[in-house]
N, C-alpha and C positions, 0 to 999 in steps of 0.2 A: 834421666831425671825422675820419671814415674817409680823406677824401684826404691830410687833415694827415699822418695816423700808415702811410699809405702813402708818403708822400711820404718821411717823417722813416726806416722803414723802408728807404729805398733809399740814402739820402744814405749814413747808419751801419747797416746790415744788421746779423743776428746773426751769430755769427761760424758758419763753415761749416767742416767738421770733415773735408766730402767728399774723395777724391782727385781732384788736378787734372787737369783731362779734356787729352786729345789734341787737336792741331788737327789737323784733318780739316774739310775740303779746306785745305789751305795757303792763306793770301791771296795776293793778287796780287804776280806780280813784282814788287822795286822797293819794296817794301811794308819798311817797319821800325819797329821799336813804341819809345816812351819813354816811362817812368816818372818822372814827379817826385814826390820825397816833401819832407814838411816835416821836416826836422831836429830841432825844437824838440816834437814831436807829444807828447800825451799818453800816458799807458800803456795808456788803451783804446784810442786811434788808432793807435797803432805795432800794435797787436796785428792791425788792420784794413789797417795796411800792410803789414806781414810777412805777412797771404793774398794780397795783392795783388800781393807780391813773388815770392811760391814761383810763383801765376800767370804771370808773367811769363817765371822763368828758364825754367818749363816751355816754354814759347814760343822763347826761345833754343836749347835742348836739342832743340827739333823744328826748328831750322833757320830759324828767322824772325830778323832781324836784333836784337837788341835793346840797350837803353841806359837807365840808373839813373841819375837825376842826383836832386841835393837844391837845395831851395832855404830861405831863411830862410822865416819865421812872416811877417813882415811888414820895407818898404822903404820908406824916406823917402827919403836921401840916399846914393845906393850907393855904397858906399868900397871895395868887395873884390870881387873877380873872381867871384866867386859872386855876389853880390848885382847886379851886373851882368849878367849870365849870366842872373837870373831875370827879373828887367825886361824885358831885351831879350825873351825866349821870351812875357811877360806882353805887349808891343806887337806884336810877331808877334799871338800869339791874341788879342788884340783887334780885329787889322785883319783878318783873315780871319774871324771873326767878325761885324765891324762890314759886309763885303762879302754877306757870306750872310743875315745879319738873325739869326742866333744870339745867345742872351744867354748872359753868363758868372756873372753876378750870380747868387744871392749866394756864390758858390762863391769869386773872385775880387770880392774889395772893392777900389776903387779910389778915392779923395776928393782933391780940392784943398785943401790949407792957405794958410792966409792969407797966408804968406811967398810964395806964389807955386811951390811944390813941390807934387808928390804922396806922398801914402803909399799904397802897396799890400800887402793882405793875400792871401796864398798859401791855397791850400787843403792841408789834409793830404795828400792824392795828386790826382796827374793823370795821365791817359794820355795820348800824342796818339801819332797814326798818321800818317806818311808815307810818299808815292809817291815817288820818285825827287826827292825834296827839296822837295815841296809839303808843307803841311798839309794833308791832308784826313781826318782824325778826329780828335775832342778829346770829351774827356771828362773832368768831367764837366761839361754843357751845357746849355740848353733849346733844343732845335730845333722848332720848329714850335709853341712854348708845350706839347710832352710833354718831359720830364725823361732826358736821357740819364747815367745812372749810370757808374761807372767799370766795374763791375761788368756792364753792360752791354757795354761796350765788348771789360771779355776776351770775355764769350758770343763779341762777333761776329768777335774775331781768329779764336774757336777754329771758329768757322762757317765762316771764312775770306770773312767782307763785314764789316768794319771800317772804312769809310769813310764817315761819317756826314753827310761837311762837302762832299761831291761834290755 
């Protein structure tokens, strides 16, 4: 039961009240961070996104390239440039994923329906880190069967080793 309510503890953390830390040492050149949030998020989950976000513009404000995008809750049939736009990022991180042996699940839902379509469920936020147009960080993950948190991922922007998928 302890791993559960650690585990469940990192997925939705409490909320942290701290000032958002400096990066120091800078990441790597080439290095630029993206935010996906879910649109639709709950008012505990938005509340979880809005740290996630002040996280991030601090990251901007120090100079790391950064980008805020949204995507729906979930995608059957994608009709709108957005819902297009998340797909397309969601078969990205699956193949780079599927390359490394990282699992996305259950953060990312993905199923086939009977008509022969998928539907995919977005998680409340996502980070992912790129080098000069590669993925090599994503969060949140399971690498190696440990759990990498989003919350994780600011730590190692602000560490400046953000690259989890290298």
């Amino acid at each position: 039961m302890a791993a559960n309510s650690v585990d469940s503890d990192r997925m939705a953390p409490p909320p942290d009240n701290s000032p958002v830390a400096e990066v120091t040492p800078a990441p790597p050149d080439g290095v630029s961070v993206t935010l996906w949030l879910r649109g639709s998020a709950p008012s505990v989950a938005r509340e979880r996104q809005n740290r996630i976000e002040a996280r991030v513009a601090a990251f901007d404000d120090a100079g790391v390239p950064t980008a805020v995008e949204e995507w729906p809750d979930t995608v059957t049939d994608p009709s709108t440039d957005r819902q297009r736009a998340a797909v397309a990022a969601f078969d990205r991180f699956r193949a780079v994923a599927g390359m490394r042996g990282i699992r996305l699940d259950p953060f990312f839902e993905c199923r086939s329906n009977p008509d022969g379509s998928r539907t995919i469920r977005f998680p409340v936020a996502c980070l992912t880190i790129e080098r000069d147009g590669e993925l090599t960080g994503l969060y949140p993950c399971y690498v190696d069967g440990d759990h990498a948190a989003i919350e994780d991922g600011l730590d190692a922007v602000e560490s400046g080793d953000p690259e989890n998928l290298r």
